[in-house]
C-alpha positions, -999 to 999 in steps of 0.1 A, spaced: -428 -386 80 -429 -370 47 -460 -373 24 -442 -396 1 -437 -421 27 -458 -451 33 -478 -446 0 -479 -482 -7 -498 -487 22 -517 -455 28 -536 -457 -7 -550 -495 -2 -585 -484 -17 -612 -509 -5 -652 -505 -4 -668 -481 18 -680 -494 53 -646 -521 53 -634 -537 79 -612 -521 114 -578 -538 93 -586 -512 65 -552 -500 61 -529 -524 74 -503 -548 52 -476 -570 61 -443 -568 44 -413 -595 46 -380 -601 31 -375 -635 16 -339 -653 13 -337 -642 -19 -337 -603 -12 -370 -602 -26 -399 -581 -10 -433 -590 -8 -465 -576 7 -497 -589 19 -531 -576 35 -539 -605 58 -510 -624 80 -527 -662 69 -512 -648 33 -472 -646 46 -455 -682 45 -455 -692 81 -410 -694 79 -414 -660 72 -442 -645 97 -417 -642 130 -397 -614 108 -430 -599 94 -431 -563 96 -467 -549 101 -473 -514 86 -503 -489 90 -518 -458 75 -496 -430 91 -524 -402 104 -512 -373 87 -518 -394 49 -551 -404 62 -561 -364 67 -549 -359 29 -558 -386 5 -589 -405 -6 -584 -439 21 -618 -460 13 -635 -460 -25 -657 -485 -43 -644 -526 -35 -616 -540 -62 -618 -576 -76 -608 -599 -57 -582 -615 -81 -553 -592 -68 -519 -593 -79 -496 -623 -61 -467 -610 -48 -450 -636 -44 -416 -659 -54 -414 -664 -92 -437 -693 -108 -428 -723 -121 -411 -722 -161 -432 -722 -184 -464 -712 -164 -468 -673 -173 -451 -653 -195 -433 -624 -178 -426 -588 -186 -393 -577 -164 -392 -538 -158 -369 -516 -143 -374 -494 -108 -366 -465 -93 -369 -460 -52 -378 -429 -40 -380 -427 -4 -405 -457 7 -419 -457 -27 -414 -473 -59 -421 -454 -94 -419 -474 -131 -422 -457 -162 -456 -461 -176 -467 -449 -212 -505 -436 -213 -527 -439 -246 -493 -451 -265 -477 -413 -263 -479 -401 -232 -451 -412 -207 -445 -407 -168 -432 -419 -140 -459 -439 -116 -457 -450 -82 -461 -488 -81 -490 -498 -57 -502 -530 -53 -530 -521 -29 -550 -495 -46 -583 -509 -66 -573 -481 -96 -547 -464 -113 -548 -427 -103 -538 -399 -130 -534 -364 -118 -561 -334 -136 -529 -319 -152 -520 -351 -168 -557 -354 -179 -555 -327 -198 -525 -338 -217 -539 -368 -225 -574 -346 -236 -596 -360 -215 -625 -342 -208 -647 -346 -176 -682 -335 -186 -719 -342 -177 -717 -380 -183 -683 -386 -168 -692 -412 -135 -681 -403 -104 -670 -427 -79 -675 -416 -37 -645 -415 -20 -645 -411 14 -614 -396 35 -611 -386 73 -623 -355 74 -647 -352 34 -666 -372 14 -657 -369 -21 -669 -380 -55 -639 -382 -78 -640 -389 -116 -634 -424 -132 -624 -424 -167 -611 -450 -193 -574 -448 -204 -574 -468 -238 -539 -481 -230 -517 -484 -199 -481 -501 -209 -452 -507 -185 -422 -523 -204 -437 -545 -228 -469 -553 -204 -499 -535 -221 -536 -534 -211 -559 -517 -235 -596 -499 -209 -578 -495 -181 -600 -476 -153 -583 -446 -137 -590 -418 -112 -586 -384 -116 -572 -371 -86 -539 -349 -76 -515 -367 -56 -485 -346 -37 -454 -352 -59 -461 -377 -85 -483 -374 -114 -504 -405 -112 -505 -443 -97 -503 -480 -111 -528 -497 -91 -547 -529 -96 -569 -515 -124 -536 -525 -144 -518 -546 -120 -547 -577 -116 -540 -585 -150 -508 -599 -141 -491 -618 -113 -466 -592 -97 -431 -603 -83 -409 -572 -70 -374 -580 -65 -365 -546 -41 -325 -559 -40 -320 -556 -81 -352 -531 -84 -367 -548 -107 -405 -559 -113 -417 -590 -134 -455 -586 -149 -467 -623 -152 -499 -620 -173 -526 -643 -156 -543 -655 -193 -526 -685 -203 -546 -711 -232 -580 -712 -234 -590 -746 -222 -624 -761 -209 -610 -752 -173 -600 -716 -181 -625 -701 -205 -611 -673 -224 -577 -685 -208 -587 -672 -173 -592 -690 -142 -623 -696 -127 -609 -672 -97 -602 -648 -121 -641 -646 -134 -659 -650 -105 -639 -620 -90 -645 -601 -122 -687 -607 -116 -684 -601 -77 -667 -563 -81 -692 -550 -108 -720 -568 -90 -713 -555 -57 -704 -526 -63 -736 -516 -86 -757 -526 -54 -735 -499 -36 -743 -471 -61 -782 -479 -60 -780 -474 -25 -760 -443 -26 -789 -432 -55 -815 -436 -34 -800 -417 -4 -796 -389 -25 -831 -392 -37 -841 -389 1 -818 -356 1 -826 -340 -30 -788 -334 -37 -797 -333 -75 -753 -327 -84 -744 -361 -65 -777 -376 -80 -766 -371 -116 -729 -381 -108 -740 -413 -88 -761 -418 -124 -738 -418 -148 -719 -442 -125 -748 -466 -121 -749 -466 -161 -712 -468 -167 -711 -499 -141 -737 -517 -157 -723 -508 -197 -691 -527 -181 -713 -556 -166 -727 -561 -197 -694 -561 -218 -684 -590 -195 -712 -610 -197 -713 -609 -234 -674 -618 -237 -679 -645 -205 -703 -658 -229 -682 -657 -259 -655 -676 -238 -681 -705 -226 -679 -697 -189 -699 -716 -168 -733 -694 -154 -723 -704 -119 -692 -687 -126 -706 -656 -134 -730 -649 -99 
């Protein structure tokens, strides 16, 4: 198998110490041509589960990339049939197979354009050091660093803040991304962009349709959000803040004064970000049980 294949499966990035599934996902066809993924069989529509194809990490991409990183929010992408008119507005854009992968053309920062692989699995969007160049980001002293742990290393990888990701006409202004090479490809749409929207993949017509999950604001969906969509938003910077203390204070135990500083500026940058979202949760009026 060659390093491009399985990638949609391979880089499902999930919080250190996961469970024995890490890196499984069930994929199924359904009448309509249209492919779908999942990362638990209760997810697939039971008509469908007898012809469910169950797909894990191949060893060799395990020994290569980054496989476990800090826990996404829980509000990931549906992929799923298309929703009922009128519920979300969609953003159709084109794609191109490669092998077992999928790439769309993403622009970065509003001037910078590639080609991504699409993967629905992976908690961020990955952009490779060359690319971070181009775009003139610089990874310095306060640049957080998030630990990623592979088979065989333990490393801590830069996050930075893209000020735009936009695929079609689907933009997202702070979008989180990792700087990290990947064989082949220049970077990787994951679910730093892709939880925004509900994602539908039709693999017969290669197309994708970006349904943007804010709808009204209305007593019942505060800043036109879901109360899903909010308490999954508190849970990832909540949980994984009390991961980086406990990183901190391991180091402290070492005296590995690098990884201490790096584990810092993460701790800081998490809880900036926590703060932005309580302050706008609060502009919205949603509810303090909402927000635990």
């Amino acid at each position: 198998m060659t390093k491009a294949k399985g990638l949609l499966f391979f880089l499902m990035i999930s919080f250190l110490g996961a469970d024995s599934t890490f890196g499984e996902m069930y994929q199924w066809v359904d009448e309509k041509g249209t492919l779908h993924f999942a990362d638990d069989l209760t997810k697939v529509p039971e008509k469908y589960r007898s012809s469910t194809e169950k797909r894990k990490m191949p060893k060799e991409m395990r020994e290569t990339f980054p496989t476990r990183m800090l826990e996404e929010p829980k509000t990931d992408p549906a992929i799923s049939s298309s929703p009922k008119p009128n519920e979300l507005r969609g953003y159709e854009v084109s794609l191109i197979r490669r092998q077992d992968v999928w790439l769309t053309e993403v622009v970065l920062n509003g001037r910078v354009r590639h080609y991504f692989v699409v993967d629905t699995g992976a908690s961020f969007t990955l952009i490779s050091r060359q690319m971070a160049n181009e775009l003139g980001i610089v990874i310095g002293e306060t640049t957080p660093f998030i630990r990623v742990a592979s088979v065989s290393d333990v490393i801590l990888t830069p996050l930075v803040t893209l000020s735009s990701v936009r695929v079609g006409d689907a933009e997202v202004g702070g979008v989180e991304a990792l700087v990290y090479n990947m064989p082949s490809y220049q970077g990787l749409l994951g679910n730093s962009f892709l939880n925004k929207f509900k994602v539908v993949i039709d693999s017969l017509h290669g197309k994708m349709t970006l349904f943007s999950f804010q709808g009204v604001p209305s007593p019942e969906r505060p800043g036109g959000y879901s109360r899903d969509y909010w308490v999954g938003q508190f849970r990832f910077y909540h949980r994984n803040l009390e991961e980086l203390r406990g990183l901190k204070a391991s180091y402290e135990q070492r005296g590995h004064r690098e990884e201490l500083r790096r584990i810092n500026n993460a701790i800081r940058y998490f809880e900036n970000q926590l703060s932005d979202l309580e302050r706008r949760a609060s502009f919205a009026g949603v509810p303090r049980n909402w927000r635990e």
